[in-house]
Each structure stands twice: as C-alpha cells, then as structure tokens.
VMD Tcl script that draws the C-alpha trace (Angstrom):
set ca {
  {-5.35 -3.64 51.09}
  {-3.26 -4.38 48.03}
  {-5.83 -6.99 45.78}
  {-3.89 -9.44 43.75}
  {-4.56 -10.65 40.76}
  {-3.40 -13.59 38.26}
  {-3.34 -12.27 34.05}
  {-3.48 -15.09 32.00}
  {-1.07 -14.83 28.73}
  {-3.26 -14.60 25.64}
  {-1.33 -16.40 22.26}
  {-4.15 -16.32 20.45}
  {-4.21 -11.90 19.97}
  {-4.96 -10.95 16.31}
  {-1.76 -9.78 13.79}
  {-0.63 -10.09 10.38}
  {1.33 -12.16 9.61}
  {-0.05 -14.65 11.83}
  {3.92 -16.16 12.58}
  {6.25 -13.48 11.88}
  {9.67 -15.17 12.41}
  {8.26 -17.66 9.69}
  {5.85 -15.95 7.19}
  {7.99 -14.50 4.50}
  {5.66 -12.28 3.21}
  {6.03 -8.59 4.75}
  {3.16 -5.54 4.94}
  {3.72 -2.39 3.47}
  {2.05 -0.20 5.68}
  {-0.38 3.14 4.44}
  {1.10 6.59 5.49}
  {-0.96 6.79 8.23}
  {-0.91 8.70 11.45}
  {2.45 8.24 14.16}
  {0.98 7.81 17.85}
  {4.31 6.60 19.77}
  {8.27 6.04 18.67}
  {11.01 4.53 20.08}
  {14.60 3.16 19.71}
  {17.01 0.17 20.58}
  {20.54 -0.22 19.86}
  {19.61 -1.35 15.96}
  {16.09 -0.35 15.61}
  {13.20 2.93 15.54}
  {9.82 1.39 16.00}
  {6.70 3.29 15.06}
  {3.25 2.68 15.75}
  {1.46 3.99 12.87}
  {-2.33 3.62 13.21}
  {-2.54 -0.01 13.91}
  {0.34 -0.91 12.56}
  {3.34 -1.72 14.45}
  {7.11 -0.38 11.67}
  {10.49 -1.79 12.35}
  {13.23 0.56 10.66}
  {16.87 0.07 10.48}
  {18.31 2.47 13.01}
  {20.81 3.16 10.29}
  {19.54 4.24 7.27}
  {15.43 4.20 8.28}
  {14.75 1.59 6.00}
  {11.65 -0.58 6.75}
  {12.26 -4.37 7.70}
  {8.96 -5.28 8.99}
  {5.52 -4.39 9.79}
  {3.31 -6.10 12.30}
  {-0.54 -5.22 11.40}
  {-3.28 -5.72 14.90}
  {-6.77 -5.73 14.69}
  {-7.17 -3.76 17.55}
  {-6.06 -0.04 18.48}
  {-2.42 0.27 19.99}
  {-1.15 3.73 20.79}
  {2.06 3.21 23.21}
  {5.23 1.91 22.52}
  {7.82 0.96 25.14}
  {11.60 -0.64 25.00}
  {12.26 -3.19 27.61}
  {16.38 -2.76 27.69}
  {16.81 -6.09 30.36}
  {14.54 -8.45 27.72}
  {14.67 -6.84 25.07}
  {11.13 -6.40 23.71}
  {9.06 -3.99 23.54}
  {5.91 -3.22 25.75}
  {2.27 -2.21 23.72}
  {0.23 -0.16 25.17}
  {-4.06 -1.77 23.19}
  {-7.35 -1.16 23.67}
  {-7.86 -4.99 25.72}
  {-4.36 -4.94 27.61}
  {-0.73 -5.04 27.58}
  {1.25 -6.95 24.25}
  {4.57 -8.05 24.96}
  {6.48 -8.32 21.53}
  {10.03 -10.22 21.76}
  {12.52 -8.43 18.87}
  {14.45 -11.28 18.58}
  {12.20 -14.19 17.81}
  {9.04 -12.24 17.10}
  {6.77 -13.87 19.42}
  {3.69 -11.64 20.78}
  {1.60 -12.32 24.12}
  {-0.97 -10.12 25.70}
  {-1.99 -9.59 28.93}
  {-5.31 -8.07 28.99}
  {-5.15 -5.62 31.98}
  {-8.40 -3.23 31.95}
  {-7.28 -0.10 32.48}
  {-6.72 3.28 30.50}
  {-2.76 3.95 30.55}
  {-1.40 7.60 30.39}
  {2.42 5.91 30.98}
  {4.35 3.44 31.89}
  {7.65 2.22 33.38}
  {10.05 -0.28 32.96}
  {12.30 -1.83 35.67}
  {14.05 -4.82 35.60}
  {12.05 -7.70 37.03}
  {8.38 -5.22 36.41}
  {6.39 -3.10 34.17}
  {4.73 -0.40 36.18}
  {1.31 0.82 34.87}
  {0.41 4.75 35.54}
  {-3.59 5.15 34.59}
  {-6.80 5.10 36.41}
  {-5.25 2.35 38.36}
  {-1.76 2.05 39.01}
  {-0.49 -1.86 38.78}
  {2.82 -3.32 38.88}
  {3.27 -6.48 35.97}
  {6.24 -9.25 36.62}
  {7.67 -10.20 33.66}
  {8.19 -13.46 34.41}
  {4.82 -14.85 35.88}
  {2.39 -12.72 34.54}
  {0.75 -12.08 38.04}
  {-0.49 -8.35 38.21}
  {-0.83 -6.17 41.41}
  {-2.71 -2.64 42.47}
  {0.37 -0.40 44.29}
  {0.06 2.49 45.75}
  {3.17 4.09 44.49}
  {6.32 3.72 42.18}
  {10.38 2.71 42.67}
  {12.71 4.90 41.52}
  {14.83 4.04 38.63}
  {12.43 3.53 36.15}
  {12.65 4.44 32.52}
  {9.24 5.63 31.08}
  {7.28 6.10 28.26}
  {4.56 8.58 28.10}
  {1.82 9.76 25.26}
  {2.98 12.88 23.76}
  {1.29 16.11 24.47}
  {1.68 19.80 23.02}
  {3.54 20.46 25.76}
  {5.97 17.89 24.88}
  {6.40 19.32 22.09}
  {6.75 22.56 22.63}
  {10.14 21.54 24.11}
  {11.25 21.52 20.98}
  {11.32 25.35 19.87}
  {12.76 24.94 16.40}
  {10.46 22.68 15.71}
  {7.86 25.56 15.49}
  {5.40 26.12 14.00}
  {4.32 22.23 14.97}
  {3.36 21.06 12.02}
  {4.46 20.47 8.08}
  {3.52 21.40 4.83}
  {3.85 19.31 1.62}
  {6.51 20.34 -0.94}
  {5.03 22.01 -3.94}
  {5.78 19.08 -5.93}
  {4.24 16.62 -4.05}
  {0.26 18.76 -3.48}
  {-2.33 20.82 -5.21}
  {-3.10 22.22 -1.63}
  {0.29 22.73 -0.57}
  {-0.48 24.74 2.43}
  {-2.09 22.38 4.28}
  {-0.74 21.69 7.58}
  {0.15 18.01 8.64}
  {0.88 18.16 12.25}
  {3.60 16.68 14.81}
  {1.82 13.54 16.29}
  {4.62 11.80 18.22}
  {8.40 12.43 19.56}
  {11.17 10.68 20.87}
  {14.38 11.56 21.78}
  {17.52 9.27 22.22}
  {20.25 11.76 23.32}
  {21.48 12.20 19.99}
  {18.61 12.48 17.44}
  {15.12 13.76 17.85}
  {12.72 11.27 15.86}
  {9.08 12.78 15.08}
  {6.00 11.39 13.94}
  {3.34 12.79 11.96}
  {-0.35 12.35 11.06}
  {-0.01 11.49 7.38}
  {3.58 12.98 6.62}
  {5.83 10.15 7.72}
  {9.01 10.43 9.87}
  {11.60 12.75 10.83}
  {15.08 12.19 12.40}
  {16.49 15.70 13.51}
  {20.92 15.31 14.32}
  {20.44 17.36 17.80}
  {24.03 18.65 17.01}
  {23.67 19.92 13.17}
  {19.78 19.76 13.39}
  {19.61 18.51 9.56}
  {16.78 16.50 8.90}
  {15.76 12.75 7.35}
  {12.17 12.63 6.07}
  {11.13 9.08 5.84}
  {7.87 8.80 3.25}
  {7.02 4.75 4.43}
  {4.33 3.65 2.54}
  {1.31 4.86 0.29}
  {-0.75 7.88 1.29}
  {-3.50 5.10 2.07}
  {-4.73 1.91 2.39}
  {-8.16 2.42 0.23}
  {-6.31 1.37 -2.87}
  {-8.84 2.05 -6.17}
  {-6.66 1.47 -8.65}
  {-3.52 0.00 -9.16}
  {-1.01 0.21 -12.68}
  {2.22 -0.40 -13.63}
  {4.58 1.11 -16.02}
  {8.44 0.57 -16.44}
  {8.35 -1.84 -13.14}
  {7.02 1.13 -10.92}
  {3.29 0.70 -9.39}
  {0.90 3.54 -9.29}
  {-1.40 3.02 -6.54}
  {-4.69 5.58 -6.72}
  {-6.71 6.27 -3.64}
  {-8.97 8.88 -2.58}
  {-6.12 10.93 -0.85}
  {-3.88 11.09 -4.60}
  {-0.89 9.07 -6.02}
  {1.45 7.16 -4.37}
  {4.09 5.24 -6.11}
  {7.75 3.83 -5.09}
  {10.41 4.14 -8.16}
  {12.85 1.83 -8.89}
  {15.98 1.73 -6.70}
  {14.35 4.49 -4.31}
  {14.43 4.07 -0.34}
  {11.58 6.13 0.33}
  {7.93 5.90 -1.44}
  {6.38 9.44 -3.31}
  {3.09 10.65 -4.07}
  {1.22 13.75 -5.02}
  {-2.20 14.60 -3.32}
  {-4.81 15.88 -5.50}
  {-7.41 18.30 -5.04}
  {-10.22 16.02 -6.66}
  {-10.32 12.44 -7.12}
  {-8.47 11.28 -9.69}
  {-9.84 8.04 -11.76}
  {-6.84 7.36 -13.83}
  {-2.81 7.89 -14.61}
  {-0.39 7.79 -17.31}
  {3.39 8.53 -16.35}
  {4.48 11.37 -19.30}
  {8.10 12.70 -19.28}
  {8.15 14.21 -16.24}
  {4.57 14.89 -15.36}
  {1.32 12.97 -15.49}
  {-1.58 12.65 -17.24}
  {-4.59 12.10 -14.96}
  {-8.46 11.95 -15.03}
  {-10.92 13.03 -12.76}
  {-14.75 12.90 -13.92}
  {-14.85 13.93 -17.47}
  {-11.58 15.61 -17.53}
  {-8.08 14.74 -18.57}
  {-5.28 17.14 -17.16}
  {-1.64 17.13 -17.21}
  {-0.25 17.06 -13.27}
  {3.25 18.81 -13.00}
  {4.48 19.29 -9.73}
  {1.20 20.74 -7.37}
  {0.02 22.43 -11.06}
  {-2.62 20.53 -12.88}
  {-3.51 21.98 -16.27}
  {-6.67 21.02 -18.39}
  {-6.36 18.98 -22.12}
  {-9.51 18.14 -22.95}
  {-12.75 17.74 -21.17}
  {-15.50 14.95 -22.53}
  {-19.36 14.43 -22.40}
  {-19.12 11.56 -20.13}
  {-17.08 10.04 -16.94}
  {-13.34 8.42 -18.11}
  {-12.22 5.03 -16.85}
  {-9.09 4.48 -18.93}
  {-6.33 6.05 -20.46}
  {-3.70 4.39 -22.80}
  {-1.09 5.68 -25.15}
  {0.99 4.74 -27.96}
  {3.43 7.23 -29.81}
  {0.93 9.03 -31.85}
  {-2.30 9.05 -29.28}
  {-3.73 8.91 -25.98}
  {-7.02 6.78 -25.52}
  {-9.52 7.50 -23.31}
  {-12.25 4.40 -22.42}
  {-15.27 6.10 -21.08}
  {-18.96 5.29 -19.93}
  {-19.84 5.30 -23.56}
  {-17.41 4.64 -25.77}
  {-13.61 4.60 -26.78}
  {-12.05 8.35 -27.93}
  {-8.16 8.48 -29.35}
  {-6.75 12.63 -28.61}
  {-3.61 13.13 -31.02}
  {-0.13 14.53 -29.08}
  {-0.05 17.23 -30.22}
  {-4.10 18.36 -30.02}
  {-6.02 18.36 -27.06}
  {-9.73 17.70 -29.49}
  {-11.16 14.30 -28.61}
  {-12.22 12.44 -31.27}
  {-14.73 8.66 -31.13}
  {-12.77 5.68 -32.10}
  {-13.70 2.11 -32.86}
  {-16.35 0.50 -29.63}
  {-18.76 3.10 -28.46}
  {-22.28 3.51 -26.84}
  {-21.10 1.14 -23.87}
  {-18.26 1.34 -21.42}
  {-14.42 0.97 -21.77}
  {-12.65 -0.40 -19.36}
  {-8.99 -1.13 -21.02}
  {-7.12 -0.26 -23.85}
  {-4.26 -2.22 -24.82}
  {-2.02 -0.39 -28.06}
  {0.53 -3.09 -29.89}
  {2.63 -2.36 -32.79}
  {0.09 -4.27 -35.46}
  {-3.35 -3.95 -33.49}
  {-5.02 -2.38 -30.66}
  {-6.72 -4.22 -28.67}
  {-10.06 -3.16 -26.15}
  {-11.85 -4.85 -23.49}
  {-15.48 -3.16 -23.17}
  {-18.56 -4.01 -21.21}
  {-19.77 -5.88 -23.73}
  {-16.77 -7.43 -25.88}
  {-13.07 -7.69 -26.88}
  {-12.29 -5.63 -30.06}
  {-9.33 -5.55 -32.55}
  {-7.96 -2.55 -34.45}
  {-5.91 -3.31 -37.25}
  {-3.54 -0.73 -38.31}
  {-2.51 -1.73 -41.85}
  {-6.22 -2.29 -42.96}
  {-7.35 0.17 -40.66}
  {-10.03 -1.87 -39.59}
  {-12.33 -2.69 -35.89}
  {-13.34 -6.44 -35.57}
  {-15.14 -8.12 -32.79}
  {-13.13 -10.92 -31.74}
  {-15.38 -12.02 -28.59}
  {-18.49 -11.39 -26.90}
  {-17.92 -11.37 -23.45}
  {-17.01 -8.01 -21.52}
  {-12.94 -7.62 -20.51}
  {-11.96 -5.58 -18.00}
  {-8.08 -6.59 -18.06}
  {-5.22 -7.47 -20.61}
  {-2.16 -9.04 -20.08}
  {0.76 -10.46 -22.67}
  {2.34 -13.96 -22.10}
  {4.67 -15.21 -24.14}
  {2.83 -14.34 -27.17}
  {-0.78 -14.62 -26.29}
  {-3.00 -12.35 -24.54}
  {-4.95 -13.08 -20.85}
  {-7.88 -11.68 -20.88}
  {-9.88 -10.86 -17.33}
  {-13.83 -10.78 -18.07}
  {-16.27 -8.80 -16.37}
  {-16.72 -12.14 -15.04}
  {-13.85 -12.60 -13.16}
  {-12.84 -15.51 -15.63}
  {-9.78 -15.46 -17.69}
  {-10.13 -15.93 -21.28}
  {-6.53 -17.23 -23.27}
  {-6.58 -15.46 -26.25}
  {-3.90 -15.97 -29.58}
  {-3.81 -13.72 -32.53}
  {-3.22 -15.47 -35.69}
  {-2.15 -13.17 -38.77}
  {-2.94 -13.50 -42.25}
  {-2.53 -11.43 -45.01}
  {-6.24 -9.44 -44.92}
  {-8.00 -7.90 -41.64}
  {-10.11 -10.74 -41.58}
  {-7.69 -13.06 -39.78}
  {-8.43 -16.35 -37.40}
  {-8.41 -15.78 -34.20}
  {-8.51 -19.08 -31.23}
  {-9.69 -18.59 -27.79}
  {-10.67 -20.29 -24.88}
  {-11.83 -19.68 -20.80}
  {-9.69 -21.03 -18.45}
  {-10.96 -23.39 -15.70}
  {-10.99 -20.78 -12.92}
  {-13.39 -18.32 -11.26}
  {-13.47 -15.40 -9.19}
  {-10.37 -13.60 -10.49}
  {-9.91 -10.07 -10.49}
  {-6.54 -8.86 -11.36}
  {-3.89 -10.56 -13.45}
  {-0.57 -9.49 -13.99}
  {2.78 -11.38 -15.43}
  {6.74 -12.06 -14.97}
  {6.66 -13.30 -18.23}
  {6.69 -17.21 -17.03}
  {3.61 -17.43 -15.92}
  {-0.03 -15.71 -14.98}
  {-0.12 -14.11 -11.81}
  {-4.04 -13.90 -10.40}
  {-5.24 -12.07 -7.90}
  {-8.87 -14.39 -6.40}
  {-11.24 -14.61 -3.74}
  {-8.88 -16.91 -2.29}
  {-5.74 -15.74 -2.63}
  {-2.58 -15.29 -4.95}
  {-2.20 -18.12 -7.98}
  {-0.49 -18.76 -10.53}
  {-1.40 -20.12 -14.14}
  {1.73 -22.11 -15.97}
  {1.10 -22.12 -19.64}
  {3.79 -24.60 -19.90}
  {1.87 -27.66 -18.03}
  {-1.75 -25.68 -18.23}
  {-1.96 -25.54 -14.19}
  {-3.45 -23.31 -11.51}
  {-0.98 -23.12 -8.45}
  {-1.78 -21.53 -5.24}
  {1.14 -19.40 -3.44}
  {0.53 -20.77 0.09}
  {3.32 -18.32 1.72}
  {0.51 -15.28 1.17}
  {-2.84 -15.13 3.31}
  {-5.48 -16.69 1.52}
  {-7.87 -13.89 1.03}
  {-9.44 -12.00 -1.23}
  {-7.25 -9.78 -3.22}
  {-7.86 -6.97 -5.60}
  {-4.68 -6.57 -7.26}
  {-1.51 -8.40 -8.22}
  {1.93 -7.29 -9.54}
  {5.15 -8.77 -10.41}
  {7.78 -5.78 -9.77}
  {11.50 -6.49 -9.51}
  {12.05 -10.13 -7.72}
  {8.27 -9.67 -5.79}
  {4.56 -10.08 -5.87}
  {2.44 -7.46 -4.69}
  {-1.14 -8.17 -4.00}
  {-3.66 -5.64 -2.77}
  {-6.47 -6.55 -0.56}
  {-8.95 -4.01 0.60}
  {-7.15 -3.70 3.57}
  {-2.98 -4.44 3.40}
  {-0.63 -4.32 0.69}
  {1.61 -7.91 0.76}
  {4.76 -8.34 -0.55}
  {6.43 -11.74 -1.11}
  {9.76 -12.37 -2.87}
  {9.34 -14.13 -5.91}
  {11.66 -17.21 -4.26}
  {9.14 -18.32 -1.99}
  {6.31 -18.72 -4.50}
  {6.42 -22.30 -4.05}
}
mol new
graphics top color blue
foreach p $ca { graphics top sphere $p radius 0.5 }
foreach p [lrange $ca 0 end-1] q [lrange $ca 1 end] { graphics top cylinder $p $q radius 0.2 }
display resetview
C-alpha cells in the first residue's frame, strides 16, 4: 500500500543573506571542499562545504554565494522551472535562479540520487518517494518513469571515467606551497557534453574543453574561513589563517595564496616575495622557498617597514633590522608587547600594551604621547585613529613645533566595542560587536551600515569601491554605494 503524505514548505530555513534578491551585500566564500556541480544555460553552481557558488558560465566568475547553516551535499538543475534541487541534512531546498527565493521540504530520508521530470522530483535513498512540484504532497513508489534526468553523488568510479584525469588528484604549483607535493584530490564532476567541470577538496575548480582538453583553474576564495589576521597594502588584502596566505590582487579574476609549512603570524609584501613571521623568526617567502633573516629571543606580532628598516613588535619590546643586515637591534618601547608600528616621514609612531609612543626623526627622540595600550593605527585626513586594547578609538592630532617636545591633543571617541578600523579617506570605517559603522569627522557622527548583518566583526577594509568585513565565520562584501 502506497502511504501518502503532505510536506509542509518551510520559509523560515537558515541562509546568508537572509533575502538574496534584495541584500546587496555578497559572501566570499573559503576554498573549501566541492561535493556536487552543475550547469544551466548561463550558470555552474558549486556546493562548496556549506556554501552554495553561482559562476558565470562564461568566464567562471563568481556572482553570488548563498551560505546554510546546515550540511548540503547534492545539487540538481530543474530545466522545466528552472531552479535547482538541494539535496540537506533535514530535507529537500528548492532554490528559484531567477528571483532567489528558497523553500524546503523536510523529507527524512538519506538520498544517494535523484531525478527530475517535469511535473516531479523522484527521490532514490533508503526510501524511494516521488515530490510534485506544485503541491508539495510527497509519496512512497515502488519504482521510477523513464525519462528522467539525474543527479548522483560522485564516486571513484565516476571518476575513473575520466582516464586523463589520472592520477585523481592535484598538486600545488611550486609557487603557491612549501609542501608542494601534497595531493588535493578530485571531490566532484560534472559533465555537460562539452566541458568536464571538477571539484576539489581545497584546490578550487576545473573546466576541462572535452575537444582540446585545456584546462581553467578557478582559485574562488581564501584558503579558509579562520581568518587571524587581516592587512592591506597598495589596495590588496592579505588574509592569514592557519592553512597560509591568501590574497586577491588588483584587477585579478581569480584569488592566490601560498600555504606554509608553519603558521605564519605576520606579512609584509617585498618586491616580489614576502617577508613573514612565524614564532620568533622572520623569513623571506619566495615562491614554495622560505629563507631565514633573523631569528629573536621572543614571539613577533608585527612587522613594519620604511625605506631604511623593517620593525618587528614583539612580546617584549620594539626591534628595527636595517635592509641590508639581517642583526636585530632594540628600538624605542620595550619590556612589554608591540602590537603596531606605524613609520611616517617625520615620526614613527607605536601602539604597545601599555601606551602610544612617538619617534622623532630630526631630534631623534621616543616620547610617550598616551597611556592607554593601541593595538591599531589609522590616518584620516591628517589625524591619526587610534584602536585601544580597549576596543575604544582614541582621535589623535600631531601638532609640530620647532623642538621634540611638541603639543600633542587627543581625545576617546564615544563608542565601544570596536575592533578593527580602517579608512577611504572620508571617513572611519569600524568593525563592532554590532556590526559595520562609520565615524564622519566632518559632523562628529557614528553611522551604522544597515545593508551588512549586524554582527560581530573582526575586520574591516575599504578596497577599490567596497567594504570588506570579516566575521569569524564569512567574509562580506558591500559596494561602497549602498553604505547608506
């Protein structure tokens, strides 16, 4: 006896954004591991992890990314609705392409495939069901129509189909690793006819031309989502995470990175190499070769640079190394931690544990302009934003005179719980507990930026026309047009 059964349409099912035909803000997804791909006429869709990518069909750029909070692992193309079919852990998501609305239907069952017929979805797993589209009413069958088109989980034997594919896996360019013969393996495939698109754990996307066979590597996002550290130098972000270095240059339609053997605490972009830290060490990275300059007494938390020196802030104290030397040597705040170093053609500046120090060049000179520990520096429009190990921002203006003693004027701004700042040289960008704001010197305001989520972020930037904040879990990205 066939049971029937009514599935009631669940609008409420968790994703970011919550409304994504009218949140402007977009996700950029970690490099993360490819469980199912697909195509329509314009797009590839990915399920990455949790995520849910949208490329151009194209040229495989990424136009959206749908983050659940639950595990999805099947991806299916409805060609009579157009939408595609999700295989999660509570049911069955519908997602429509063209106005981006999302529904689940929360069918218990584990599903090894499924097929798609015009008026149906048929479910193949340790119950086979048939789903109308149009009611939502769900029914045990005992077999399946012909004429479906399906979409399966990829095995090894899938693809082993594939013989030039051998040996089944990838290795990182020498560049891009300090273990470059570690094997990243095939995850996912789908073929169209024409191409052959395959997914990886951790290596991206491929598109294979089944007639020439050359390749299209697509590198998505950052090699993680457990963001450390973030910088920025000459409008490209360095984002640090346990896995290495992942950054996305200017004008580039792909993201790069280089995995590290250790964990690395710091960068500074040099030429055409880097200059990282890991513990007590500071190397220079070149390609998947990393090459000791100096080692120190004590764990590193910052480097800086100015034409003459690199500065290192570590757990006790500030050291300056010259260019051309490779000998550590103290420098100005020591004893207690370093967290930022901030070199300007008159003064340096340093944010410590426990104050913010000057450097005067001409009178070669250290004076202690505050006591309260700063973690961050930032210029606007002439004065300096200071982020205390408070999470408070301190304004900060530098008033020259003709000796080293010079007046200084500084005040805390009316706002809590910040922990990143960052500028577009308007205003004060300010990553909270709450989310993204905005500080106008002009008018001496806090604004909120209601088009991101309000949560608690780690990092901002301003790169380009866009804000990027960091939370512990996404990176957002929100053109700088719909800040207010």
């Amino acid at each position: 006896m066939i049971n029937l059964l009514i599935c009631c349409i669940i609008f409420s099912i968790n994703i970011t954004p919550k409304n994504i035909f009218w949140d402007h803000y977009t996700i950029v997804p970690p490099l993360g591991r490819i469980k199912s791909l697909v195509t329509s006429p314009l797009y590839v869709f990915a399920i990455s992890d949790n995520y849910l990518l949208m490329f151009d069909k194209q040229n495989l750029i990424i136009k959206k990314t749908i983050h659940f909070d639950q595990d999805i692992d099947l991806v299916g193309y409805d060609q009579y609705y157009n939408d595609l079919w999700i295989i999660s852990t509570s049911g069955i998501i519908r997602f429509t392409i063209a106005s981006y609305n999302v529904s689940e239907y929360p069918v218990v069952t584990e599903v090894d495939r499924f097929g798609i017929g015009q008026n149906y979805l048929y479910l193949d797993g340790t119950r086979d069901y048939s789903l109308n589209k149009r009611t939502g009413e769900l029914k045990i069958i005992n077999s399946f129509p012909g004429n479906l088109v399906w979409y399966k989980k990829t095995t090894g034997a899938d693809i082993k189909n594939y013989t030039f594919l051998t040996p089944y896996y990838y290795f990182d360019e020498l560049e891009e690793s300090q273990a470059p013969f570690h094997q990243f393996p095939i995850t996912a495939i789908y073929d169209d006819g024409m191409y052959l698109y395959v997914g990886t754990d951790r290596y991206g996307i491929l598109k294979y031309n089944k007639v020439s066979w050359q390749k299209q590597r697509v590198i998505y996002g950052p090699l993680d989502s457990g963001i450390r550290k973030a910088k920025k130098f000459d409008n490209n972000i360095y984002f640090i995470s346990s896995l290495g270095l992942s950054y996305y240059p200017a004008g580039a339609d792909n993201w790069k990175y280089q995995r590290f053997t250790y964990e690395i605490a710091d960068v500074l972009p040099f030429n055409n190499y880097f200059i990282v830290s890991f513990g007590s060490r500071i190397s220079r990275a070149s390609g998947g070769v990393i090459f000791t300059i100096s080692n120190l007494s004590t764990n590193i938390l910052c480097l800086s640079q100015d034409k003459k020196y690199l500065y290192v802030g570590t757990n006790s104290g500030l050291f300056k190394i010259a260019k051309e030397a490779n000998i550590p040597m103290p420098f100005g705040p020591d004893r207690y931690a370093v967290y930022v170093v901030y070199p300007m053609d008159n003064e340096i500046f340093v944010g410590s544990e426990t104050g913010f120090y000057k450097y005067n060049r001409e009178f070669n000179k250290w004076l202690k302009e505050i006591s309260f520990g700063v973690k961050d520096i930032v210029e606007l429009k002439g004065v300096l934003y200071l982020l205390g190990v408070n999470n408070q921002v301190i304004k900060y203006r530098n008033i020259h005179k003709d000796s080293a003693d010079i007046d200084t004027s500084w005040f805390l701004l009316p706002y809590f719980n910040i922990y990143d700042i960052d500028t577009d040289d308007k205003v004060l960008y300010c990553a909270s507990y709450a989310g993204i704001n905005y500080y106008d010197p002009d008018n001496e305001l806090y604004n909120v930026i209601y088009n991101l989520p309000r949560i608690k972020y780690d990092y901002v930037f301003v790169v380009d026309n866009s804000i990027l904040a960091v939370s512990n879990k996404n990176i957002y990205s929100l053109l700088l047009k719909y800040r207010d």
